[in-house]
C-alpha positions in Angstrom: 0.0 0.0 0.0 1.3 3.1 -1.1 0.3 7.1 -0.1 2.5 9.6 0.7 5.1 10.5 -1.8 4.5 6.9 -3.5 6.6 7.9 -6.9 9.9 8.0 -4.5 8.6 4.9 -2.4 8.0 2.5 -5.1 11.6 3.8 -7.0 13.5 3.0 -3.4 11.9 -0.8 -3.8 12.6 -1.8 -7.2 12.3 -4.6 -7.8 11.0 -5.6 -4.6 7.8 -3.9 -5.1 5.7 -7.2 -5.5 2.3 -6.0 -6.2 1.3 -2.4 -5.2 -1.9 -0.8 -4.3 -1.7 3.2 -4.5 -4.1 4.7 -2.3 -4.4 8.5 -3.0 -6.8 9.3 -0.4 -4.5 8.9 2.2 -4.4 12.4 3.4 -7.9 10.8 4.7 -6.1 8.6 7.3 -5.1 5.2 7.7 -8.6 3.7 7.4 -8.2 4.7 3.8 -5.1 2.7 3.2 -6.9 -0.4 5.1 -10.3 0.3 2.8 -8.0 0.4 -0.1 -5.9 -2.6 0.5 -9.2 -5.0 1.3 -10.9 -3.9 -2.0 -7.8 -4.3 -4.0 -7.5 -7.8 -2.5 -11.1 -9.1 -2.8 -10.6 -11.3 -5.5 -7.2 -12.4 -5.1 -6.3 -13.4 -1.0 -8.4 -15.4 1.2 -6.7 -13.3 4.0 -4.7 -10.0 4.6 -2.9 -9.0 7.3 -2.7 -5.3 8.4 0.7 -4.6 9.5 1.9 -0.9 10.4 4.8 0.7 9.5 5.3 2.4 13.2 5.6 -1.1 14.8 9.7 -2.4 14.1 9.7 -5.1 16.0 7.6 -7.0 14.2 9.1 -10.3 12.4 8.3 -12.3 9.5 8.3 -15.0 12.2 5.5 -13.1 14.0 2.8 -12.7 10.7 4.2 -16.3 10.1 2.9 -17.3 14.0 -0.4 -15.3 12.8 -1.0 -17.2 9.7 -0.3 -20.7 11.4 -2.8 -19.7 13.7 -5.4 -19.1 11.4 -8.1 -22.1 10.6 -8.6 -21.1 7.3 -12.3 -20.2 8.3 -13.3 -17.1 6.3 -14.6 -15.5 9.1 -12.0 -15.2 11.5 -10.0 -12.9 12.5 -6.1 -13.1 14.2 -4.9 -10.8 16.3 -1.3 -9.9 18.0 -1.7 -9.8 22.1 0.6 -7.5 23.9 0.5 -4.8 26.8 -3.2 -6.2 27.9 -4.5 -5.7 24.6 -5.1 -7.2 20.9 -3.8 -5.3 17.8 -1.9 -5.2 14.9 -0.6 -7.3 13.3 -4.1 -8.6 12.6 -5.2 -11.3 10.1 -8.3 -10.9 8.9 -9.6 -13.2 6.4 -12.0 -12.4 3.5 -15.5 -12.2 5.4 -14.2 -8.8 6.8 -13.2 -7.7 3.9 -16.3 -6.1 2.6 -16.3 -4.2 6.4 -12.1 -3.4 5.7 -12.9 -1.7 2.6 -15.8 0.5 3.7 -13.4 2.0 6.1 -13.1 5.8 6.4 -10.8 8.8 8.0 -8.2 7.6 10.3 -10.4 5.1 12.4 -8.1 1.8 12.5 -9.9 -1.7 12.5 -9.6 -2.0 15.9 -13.5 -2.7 15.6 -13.4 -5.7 13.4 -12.1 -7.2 16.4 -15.2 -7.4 18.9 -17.7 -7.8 15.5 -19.8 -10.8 16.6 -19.9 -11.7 13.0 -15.9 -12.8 13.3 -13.9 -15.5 15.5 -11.6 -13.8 17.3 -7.9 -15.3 18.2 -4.9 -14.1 18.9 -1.3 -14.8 19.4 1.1 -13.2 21.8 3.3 -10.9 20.4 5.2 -8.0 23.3 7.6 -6.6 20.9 4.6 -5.4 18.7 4.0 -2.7 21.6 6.8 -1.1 20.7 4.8 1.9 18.3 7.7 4.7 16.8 5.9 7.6 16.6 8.7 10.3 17.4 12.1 10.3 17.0 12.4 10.5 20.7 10.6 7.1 20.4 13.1 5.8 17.8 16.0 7.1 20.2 14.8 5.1 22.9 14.7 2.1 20.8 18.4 2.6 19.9 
């Protein structure tokens, strides 16, 4: 999913730009890049997972742990645990995609996850607390 300044973002990955959604409402807010990303995936994934940029210590061993987790069932929905909550990462497979895509402004979809409608799970994850939102915040991860 790209937004901001996309022409300089998708140059900087090459050839490791896979397959790109542009999302030029993203002045909107991050619900925008989520709505974007579940419509543009509709067709093609029986799951996405939402992962945010702010979070470093996330692993591919992590989204890994999130996709062994999952049943397969289209209505479920896998969450990280960590710091007495459940966040992202989040798996959500194609059922919420419909509710992903009508997503609006900068409203997250931290919703999704008490939606009777969706099986909840999760798998603990600490290190996905860690949210770099300043460089004071990056600082103290160094």
């Amino acid at each position: 999913m790209l937004g901001h300044d996309w022409p300089n973002v998708l140059a900087a990955l090459g050839s490791a730009s896979g397959f790109v959604v542009l999302n030029e409402d993203y002045r909107e807010g991050m619900g925008t890049s989520i709505a974007a990303a579940a419509r543009a995936c509709t067709c093609l994934a029986d799951a996405l997972i939402v992962v945010l940029a702010d979070q470093p210590l996330v692993s591919a061993e992590h989204l890994q742990a999130l996709v062994d987790r999952w049943s397969g069932a289209s209505d479920e929905v896998v969450a990280s645990s960590y710091a007495g909550t459940m966040g992202p990462p989040v798996l959500f497979a194609s059922d919420a995609f419909v509710t992903l895509g009508s997503l609006r402004g900068d409203a997250g979809a931290r919703a999704i996850l008490s939606d009777s409608r969706f099986r909840l799970s999760s798998v603990p994850f600490e290190p996905a607390s860690v949210d770099i939102d300043t460089t004071a915040d990056l600082a103290a991860l160094t």
